[in-house]
C-alpha positions as CSV (number, residue, x, y, z in Angstrom):
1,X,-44.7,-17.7,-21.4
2,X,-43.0,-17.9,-24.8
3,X,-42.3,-14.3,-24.4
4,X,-40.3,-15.0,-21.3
5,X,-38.5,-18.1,-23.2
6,X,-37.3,-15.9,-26.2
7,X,-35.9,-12.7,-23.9
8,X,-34.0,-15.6,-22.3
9,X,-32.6,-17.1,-25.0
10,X,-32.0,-13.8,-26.7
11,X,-29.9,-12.5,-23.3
12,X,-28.3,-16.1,-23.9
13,X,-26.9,-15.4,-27.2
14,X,-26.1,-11.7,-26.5
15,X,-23.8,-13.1,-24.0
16,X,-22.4,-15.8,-25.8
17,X,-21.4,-13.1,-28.5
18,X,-20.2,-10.9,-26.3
19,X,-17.5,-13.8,-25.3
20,X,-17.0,-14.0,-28.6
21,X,-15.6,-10.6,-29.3
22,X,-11.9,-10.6,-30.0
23,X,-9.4,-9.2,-27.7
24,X,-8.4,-5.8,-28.2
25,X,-4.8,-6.0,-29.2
26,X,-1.5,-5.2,-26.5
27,X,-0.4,-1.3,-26.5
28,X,2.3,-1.1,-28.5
29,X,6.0,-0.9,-26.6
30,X,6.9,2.2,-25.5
31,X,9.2,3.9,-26.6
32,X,13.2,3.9,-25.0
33,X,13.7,6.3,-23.0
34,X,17.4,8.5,-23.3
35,X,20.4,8.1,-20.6
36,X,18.9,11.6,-19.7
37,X,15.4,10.9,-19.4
38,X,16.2,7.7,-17.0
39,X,18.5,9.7,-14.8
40,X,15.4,12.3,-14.2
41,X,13.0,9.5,-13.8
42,X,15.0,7.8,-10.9
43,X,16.1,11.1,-9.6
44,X,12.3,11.5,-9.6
45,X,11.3,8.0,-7.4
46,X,14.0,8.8,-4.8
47,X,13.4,12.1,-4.0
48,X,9.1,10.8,-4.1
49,X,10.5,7.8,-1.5
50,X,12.3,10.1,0.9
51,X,9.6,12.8,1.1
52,X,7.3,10.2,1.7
53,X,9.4,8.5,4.9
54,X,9.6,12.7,5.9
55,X,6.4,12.6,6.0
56,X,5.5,9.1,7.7
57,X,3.9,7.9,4.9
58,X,5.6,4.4,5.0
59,X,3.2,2.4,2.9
60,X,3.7,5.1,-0.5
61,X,7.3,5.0,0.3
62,X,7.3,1.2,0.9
63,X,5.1,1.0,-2.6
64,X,8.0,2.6,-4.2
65,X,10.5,0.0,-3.8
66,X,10.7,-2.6,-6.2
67,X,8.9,-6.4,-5.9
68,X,12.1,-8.2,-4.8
69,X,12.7,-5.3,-2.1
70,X,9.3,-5.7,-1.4
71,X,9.6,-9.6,-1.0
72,X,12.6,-8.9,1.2
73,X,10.9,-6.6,3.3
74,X,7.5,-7.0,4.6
75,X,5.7,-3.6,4.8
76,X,5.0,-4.1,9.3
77,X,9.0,-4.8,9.4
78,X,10.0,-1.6,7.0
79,X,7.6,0.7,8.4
80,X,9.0,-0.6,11.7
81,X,12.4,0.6,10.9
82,X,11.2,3.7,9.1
83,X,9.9,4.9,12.2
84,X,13.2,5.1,14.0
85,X,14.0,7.9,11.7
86,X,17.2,8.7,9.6
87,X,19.6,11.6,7.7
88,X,18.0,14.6,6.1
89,X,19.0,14.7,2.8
90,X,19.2,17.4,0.7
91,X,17.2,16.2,-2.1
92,X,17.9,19.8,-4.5
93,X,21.8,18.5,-4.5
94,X,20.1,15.3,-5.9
95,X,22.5,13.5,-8.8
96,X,21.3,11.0,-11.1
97,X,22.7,9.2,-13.9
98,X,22.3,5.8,-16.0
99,X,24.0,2.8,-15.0
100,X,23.5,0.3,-17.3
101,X,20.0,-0.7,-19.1
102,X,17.0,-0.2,-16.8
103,X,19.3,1.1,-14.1
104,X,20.0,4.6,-12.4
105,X,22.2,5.8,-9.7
106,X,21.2,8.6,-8.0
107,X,23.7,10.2,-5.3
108,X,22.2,12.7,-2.0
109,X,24.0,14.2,0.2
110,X,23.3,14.3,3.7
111,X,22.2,18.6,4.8
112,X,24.3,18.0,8.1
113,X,27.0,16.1,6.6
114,X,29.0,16.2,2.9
115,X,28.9,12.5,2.4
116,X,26.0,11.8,-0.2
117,X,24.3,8.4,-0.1
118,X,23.9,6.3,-3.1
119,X,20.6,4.9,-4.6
120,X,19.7,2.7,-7.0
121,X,16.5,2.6,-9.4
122,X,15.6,-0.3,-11.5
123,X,13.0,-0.1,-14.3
124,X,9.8,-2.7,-14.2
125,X,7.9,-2.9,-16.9
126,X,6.9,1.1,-17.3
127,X,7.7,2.1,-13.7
128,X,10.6,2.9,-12.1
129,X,11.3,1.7,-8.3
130,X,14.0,1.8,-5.6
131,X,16.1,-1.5,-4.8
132,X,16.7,-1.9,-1.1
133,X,18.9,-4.7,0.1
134,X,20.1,-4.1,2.8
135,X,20.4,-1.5,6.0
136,X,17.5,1.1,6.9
137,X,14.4,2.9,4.9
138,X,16.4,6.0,5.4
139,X,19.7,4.2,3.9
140,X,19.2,1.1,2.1
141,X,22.0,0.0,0.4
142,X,21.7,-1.5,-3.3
């Protein structure tokens, strides 16, 4: 019986020291990325959204966007709208460039049509994701 006792308060204290244990400490920040380096990232998350509406794949594309897009448009009613379809783009003509810190503008245009349609990326935290405002999945305007 004593046997039984001591495991117990032995598993006790290995727990109890085990809460103990300090926290390992944050990751360090990471390190800024260059005007260049942005523009290729955003470049990056656009062309990755509109392969993923190509493709039907609404919630990836919809998990692209960033939290305040999302807030402002519930998965059921984007993937709703995504369905209807949009432009092709010609995502090789794809132009990107830093707008500002944690920004990007990225430019496409249209394969049928010379007009290009502008993007924007913002960073969060160590990700960067598409702001839609307002219009369509296929065209959302920043």
């Amino acid at each position: 019986m004593r046997r039984h006792g001591a495991a117990a308060a032995l598993v006790v204290v290995a727990f109890g020291l085990a809460g103990c244990r300090r926290k390992p400490p944050p990751p360090p920040p990471r390190p800024a990325q260059s005007a260049s380096q942005a523009a290729q990232a955003g470049k990056a998350v656009v062309v990755a959204y509109l392969n993923h509406l190509d493709k039907a794949e609404y919630r990836a594309a919809w998990a692209l966007l960033s939290r305040e897009s999302q807030a402002q448009h519930p998965y059921d009613t984007f993937a709703e709208q995504a369905r209807k379809g949009g432009p092709l783009y010609d995502t090789g003509a794809a132009a990107a460039k830093a707008a500002g810190k944690g920004r990007v503008v990225v430019s496409i245009p249209h394969v049928e049509d010379p007009a290009r349609v502008t993007f924007e990326v913002a960073q969060e935290a160590d990700r960067w994701r598409l702001v839609y405002r307002s219009g369509r999945p296929w065209t959302p305007y920043p």
